[in-house]
Structure formats: structure tokens, C-alpha cells
LUMNUDO-384334 format. One record per atom (N, C-alpha, C): y, z, x; residue in three letters. Coordinates in steps of 0.001 Angstrom, whole numbers, plus 500000, padded with zeros to 6 digits. Example, Ala and Ser with C-alpha at 12.3 -4.5 7.8 and 13.67 -1.06 7.14 Angstrom:
494310507800513190ala;495500507800512300ala;496700507800513200ala;497750507080512850ser;498940507140513670ser;500030507870512900ser;
This chain:
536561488883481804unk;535995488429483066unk;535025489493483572unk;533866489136484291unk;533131489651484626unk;533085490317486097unk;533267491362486257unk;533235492342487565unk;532339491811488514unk;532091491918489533unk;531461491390490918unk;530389492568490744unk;530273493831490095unk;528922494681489788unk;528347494218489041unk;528649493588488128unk;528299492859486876unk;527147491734487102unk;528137490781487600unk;526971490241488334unk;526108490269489537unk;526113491013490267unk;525077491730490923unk;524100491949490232unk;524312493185489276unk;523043493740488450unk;522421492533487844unk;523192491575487385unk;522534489979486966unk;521325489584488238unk;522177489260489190unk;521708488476490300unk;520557489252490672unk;520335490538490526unk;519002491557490598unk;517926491319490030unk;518061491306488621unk;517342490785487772unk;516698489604487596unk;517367488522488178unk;516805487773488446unk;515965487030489543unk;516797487919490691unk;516162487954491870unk;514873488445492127unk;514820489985491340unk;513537490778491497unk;512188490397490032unk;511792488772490643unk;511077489009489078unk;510128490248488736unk;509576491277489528unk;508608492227489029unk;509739493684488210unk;510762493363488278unk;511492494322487477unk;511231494093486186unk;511685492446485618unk;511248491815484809unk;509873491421484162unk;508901491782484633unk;507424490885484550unk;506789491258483747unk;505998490608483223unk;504844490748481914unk;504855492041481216unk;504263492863482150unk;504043493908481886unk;505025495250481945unk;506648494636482066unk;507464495766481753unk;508268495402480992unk;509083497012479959unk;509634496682478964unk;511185495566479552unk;511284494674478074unk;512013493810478506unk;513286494811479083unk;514666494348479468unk;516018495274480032unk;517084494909479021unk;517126494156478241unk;518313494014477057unk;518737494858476947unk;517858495749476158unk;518624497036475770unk;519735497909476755unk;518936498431477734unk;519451499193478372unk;520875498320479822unk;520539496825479430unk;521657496325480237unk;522453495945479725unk;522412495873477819unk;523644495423477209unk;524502496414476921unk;523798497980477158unk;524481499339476901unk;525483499524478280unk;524599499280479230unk;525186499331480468unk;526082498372480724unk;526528496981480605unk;527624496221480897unk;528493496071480040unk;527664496628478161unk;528538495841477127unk;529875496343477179unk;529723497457477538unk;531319498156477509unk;532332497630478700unk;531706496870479532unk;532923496806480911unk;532821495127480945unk;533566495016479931unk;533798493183480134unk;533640492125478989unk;533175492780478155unk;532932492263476964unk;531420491192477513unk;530080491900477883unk;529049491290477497unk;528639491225476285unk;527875490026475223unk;527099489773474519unk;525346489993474606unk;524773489565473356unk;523286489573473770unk;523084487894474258unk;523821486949473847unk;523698485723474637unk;523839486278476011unk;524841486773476783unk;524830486751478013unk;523443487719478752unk;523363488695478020unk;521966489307478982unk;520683488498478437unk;520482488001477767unk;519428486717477773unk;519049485981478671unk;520747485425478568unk;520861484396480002unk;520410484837481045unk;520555486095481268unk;520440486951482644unk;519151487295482523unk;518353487770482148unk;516628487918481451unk;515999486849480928unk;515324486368481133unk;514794484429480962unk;513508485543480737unk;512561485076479420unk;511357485572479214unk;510722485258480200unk;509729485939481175unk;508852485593481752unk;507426485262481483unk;507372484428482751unk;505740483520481997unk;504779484593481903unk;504383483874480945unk;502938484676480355unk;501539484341481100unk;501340484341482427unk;500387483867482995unk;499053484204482384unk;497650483983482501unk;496648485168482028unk;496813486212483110unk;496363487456483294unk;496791488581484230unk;494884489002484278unk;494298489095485792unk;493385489922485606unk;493531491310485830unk;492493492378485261unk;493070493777485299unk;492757494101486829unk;493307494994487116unk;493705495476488817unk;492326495481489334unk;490923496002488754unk;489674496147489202unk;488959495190488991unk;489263493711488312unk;488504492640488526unk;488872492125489730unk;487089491931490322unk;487303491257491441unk;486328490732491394unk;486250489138492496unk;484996488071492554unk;484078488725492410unk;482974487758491848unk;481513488903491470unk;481341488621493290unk;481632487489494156unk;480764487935495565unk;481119488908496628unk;482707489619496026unk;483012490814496893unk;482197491740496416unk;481472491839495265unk;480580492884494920unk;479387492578495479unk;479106491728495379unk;477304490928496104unk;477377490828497326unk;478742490963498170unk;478238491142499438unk;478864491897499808unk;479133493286499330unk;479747494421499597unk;481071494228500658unk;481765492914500238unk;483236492981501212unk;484394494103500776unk;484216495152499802unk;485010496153499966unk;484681497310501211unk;483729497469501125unk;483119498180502651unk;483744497413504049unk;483543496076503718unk;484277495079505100unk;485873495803505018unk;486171495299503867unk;487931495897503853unk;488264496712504361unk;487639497826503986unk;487589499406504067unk;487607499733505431unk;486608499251506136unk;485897498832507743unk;487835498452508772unk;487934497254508136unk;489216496396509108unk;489967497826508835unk;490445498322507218unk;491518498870507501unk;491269500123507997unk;490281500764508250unk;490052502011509831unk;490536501670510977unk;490217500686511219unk;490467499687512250unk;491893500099513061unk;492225499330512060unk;494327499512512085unk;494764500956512010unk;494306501344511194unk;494776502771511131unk;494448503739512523unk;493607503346513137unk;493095504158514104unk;494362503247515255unk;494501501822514918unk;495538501325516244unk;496584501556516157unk;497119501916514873unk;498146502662514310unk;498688503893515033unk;497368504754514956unk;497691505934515465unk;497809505839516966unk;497394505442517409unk;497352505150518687unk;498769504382519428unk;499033503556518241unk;500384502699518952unk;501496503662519029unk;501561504574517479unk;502406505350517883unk;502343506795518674unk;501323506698519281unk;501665508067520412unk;501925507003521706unk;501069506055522112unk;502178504958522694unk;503448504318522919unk;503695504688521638unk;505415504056521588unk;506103505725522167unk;505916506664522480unk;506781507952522692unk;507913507625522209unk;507487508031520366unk;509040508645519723unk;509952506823519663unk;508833505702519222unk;509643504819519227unk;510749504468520023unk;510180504947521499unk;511398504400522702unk;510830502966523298unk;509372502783522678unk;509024501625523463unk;508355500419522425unk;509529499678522764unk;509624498473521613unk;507913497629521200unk;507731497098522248unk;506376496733521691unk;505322497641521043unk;505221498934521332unk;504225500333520990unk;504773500283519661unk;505981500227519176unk;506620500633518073unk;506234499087517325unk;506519498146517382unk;506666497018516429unk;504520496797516234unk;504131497683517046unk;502456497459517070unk;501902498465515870unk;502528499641515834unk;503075500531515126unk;503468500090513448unk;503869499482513549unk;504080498887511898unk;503689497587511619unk;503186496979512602unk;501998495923511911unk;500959496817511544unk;500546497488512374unk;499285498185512058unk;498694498767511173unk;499798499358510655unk;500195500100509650unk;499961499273508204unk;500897498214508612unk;500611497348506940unk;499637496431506827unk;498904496114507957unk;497461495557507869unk;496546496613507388unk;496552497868507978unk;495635498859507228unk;496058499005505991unk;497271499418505447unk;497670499454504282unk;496985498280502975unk;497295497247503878unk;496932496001503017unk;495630495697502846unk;494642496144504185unk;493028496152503562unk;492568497067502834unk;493267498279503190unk;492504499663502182unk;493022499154501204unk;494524498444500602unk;494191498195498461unk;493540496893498402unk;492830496198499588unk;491605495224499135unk;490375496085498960unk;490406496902499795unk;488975498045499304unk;489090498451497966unk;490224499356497451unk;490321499955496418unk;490328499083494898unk;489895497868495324unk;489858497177494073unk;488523497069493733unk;487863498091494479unk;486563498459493960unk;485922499548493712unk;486209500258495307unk;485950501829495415unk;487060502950494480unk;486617503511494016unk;487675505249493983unk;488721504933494551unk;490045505456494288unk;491137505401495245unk;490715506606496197unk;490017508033495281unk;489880509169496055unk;488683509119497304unk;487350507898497130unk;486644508109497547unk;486779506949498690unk;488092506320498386unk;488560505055499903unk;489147505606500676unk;490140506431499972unk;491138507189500885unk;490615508058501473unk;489777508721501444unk;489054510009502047unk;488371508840502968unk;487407508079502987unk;486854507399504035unk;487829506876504945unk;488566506047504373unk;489406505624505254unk;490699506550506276unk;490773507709505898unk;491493509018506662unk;490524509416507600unk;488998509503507146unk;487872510166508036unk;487705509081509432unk;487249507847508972unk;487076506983510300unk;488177506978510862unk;489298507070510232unk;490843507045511715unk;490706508049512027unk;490765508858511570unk;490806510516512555unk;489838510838513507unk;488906510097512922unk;487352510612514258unk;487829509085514909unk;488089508393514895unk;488330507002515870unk;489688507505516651unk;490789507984515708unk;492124508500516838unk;491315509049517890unk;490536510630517823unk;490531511786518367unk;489679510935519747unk;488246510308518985unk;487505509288520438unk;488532508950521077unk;489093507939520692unk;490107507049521215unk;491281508081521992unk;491594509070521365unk;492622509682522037unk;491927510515523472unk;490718510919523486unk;489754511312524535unk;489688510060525524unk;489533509081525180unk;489357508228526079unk;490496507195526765unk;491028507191526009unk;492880506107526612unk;493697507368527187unk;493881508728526283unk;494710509445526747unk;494430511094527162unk;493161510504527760unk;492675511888528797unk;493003513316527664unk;493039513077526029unk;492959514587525586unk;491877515028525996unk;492116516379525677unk;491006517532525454unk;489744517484524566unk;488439517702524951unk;488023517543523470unk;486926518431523630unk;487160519809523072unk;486630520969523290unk;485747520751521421unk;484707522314521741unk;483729522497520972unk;484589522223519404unk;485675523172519268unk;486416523194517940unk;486543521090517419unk;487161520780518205unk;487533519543517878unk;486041518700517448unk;485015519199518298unk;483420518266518224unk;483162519178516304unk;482861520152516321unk;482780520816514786unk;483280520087514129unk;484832520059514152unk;485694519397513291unk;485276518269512838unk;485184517490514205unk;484572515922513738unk;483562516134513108unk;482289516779513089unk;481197516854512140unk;481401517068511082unk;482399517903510781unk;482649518700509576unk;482872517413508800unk;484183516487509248unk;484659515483508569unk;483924514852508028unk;483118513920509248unk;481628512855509111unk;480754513748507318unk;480416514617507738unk;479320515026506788unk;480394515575505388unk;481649515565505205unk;482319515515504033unk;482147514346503514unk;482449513729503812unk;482877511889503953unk;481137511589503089unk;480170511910503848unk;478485511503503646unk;478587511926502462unk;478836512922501981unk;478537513800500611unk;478808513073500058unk;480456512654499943unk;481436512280499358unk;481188511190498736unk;480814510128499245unk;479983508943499391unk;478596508987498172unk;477876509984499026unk;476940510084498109unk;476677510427496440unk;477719511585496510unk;478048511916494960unk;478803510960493983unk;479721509803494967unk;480257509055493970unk;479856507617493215unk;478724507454494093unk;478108506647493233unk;478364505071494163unk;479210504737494685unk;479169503516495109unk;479102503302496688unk;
């Protein structure tokens, strides 16, 4: 008879199809080593439990529509997810320390909308040359934004700084080609 861990680790496997998916090694092996001894599993039974998965066609991670390239919507992407990231930052010095429920739940939308447009950007740009843009416009959008909603400071050091960033970012841009 089969242990209630037993089938769990089943019910996993089948639950989580990307454990399973195209592109990873199948789990026979290493789940008939792992259960065969506590219950008397077979290779019929981890079969059962591992169903080949479909063979869809798969495009590779950097194909994308030729019209996100023709109308430069990774720059759009790139654009929204500053966006968020900058409301991000903002929600959470708003939320103080996640004591204030709406600041906080604004706080992690924000978060995974930026998250989720910067890897629509990166299915074109550099990861190094998205991520650096996309860190530069939130930080110079926090610091505005934090000057202006929350009465900071914004002395000579902080104005440098921001330049410094801006004209990394320009280079950055420039040397990489897209």
C-alpha cells in the first residue's frame, strides 16, 4: 500500500506540469529510486504518475512578432514597467512597514505588473541593458516623485547622482546596439 507521501509526490507531478514539461529531463528515474523502496512501486506505476507530455511546437524565448520589433513595443514594455516600479516604490514607503493594507496590496500589484512588463521587454532587449534602464527610470522617477508627494530633500549630491545615472543609462544604450 501506498503511503499518503507517496502520493503526494504523485499528485505534484502531476499537478505541476512545468516540473514535467518538454524541456525537462523526464523523473522516472529519480522517482522510481525514491518511492521504489517504500511500498513496492513499479515502472508501470511512475508512468502512470508521469503521462509524456505534449509535444507542442515551442518558440525560442527571443522570438517575438516581427511587429513588436517594427514598432518598437519592447521600449513600450520597458516604458509601463518603470511605470510600476516607480508606483511600487512609492506604495511601499506609503504602506509604513506594511501597516497599511491598501499601500501594501498596491505594493505587490505593482510589483508584478512591472515584473511582468520588464520580461515583455526582455524578449528583445539585453537582460543587462533592460535591467539597467529599467532600475534607472524608477530611481530618478522614485527620487522626483519622492521630492514631490513626500516633501524629501533634494540637495546638489542627489541632482549629480541623478545625472550620473541618466548619462550611464545613455552610454549604455548607446554601446549596445539596440
Amino acid at each position: 500500500m501506498h503511503g499518503a507521501a507517496d502520493w503526494l509526490m504523485g499528485a505534484l507531478l502531476v499537478a505541476v506540469p512545468w516540473l514535467v514539461g518538454p524541456d525537462r529531463p523526464r523523473p522516472e528515474g529519480w522517482l522510481l529510486m525514491a518511492l521504489g523502496e517504500r511500498g513496492g512501486w513499479n515502472a508501470g506505476d511512475v508512468s502512470r504518475l508521469c503521462p509524456e507530455p505534449a509535444r507542442a511546437p515551442r518558440r525560442a524565448a527571443r522570438d517575438v512578432p516581427p511587429i513588436y520589433e517594427r514598432l518598437h513595443m519592447h521600449w513600450l514594455f520597458l516604458g509601463i514597467a518603470a511605470v510600476f516600479e516607480v508606483v511600487f516604490a512609492l506604495s511601499a514607503n506609503a504602506s509604513k512597514g506594511f501597516t497599511r493594507r491598501g499601500y501594501s496590496l498596491l505594493t505587490f500589484a505593482a510589483a508584478a505588473v512591472a515584473i511582468y512588463f520588464l520580461s515583455l521587454s526582455l524578449r528583445v532587449l539585453d537582460v543587462g541593458v533592460g535591467y539597467a534602464i529599467w532600475t534607472a527610470i524608477g530611481a530618478v522617477g522614485t527620487v522626483i516623485f519622492g521630492v514631490v508627494l513626500f516633501n524629501e530633500k533634494l540637495n546638489a549630491g542627489k541632482v549629480i547622482s541623478i545625472i550620473a545615472v541618466v548619462a550611464g543609462v545613455v552610454a549604455l544604450k548607446a554601446v549596445s546596439g539596440v
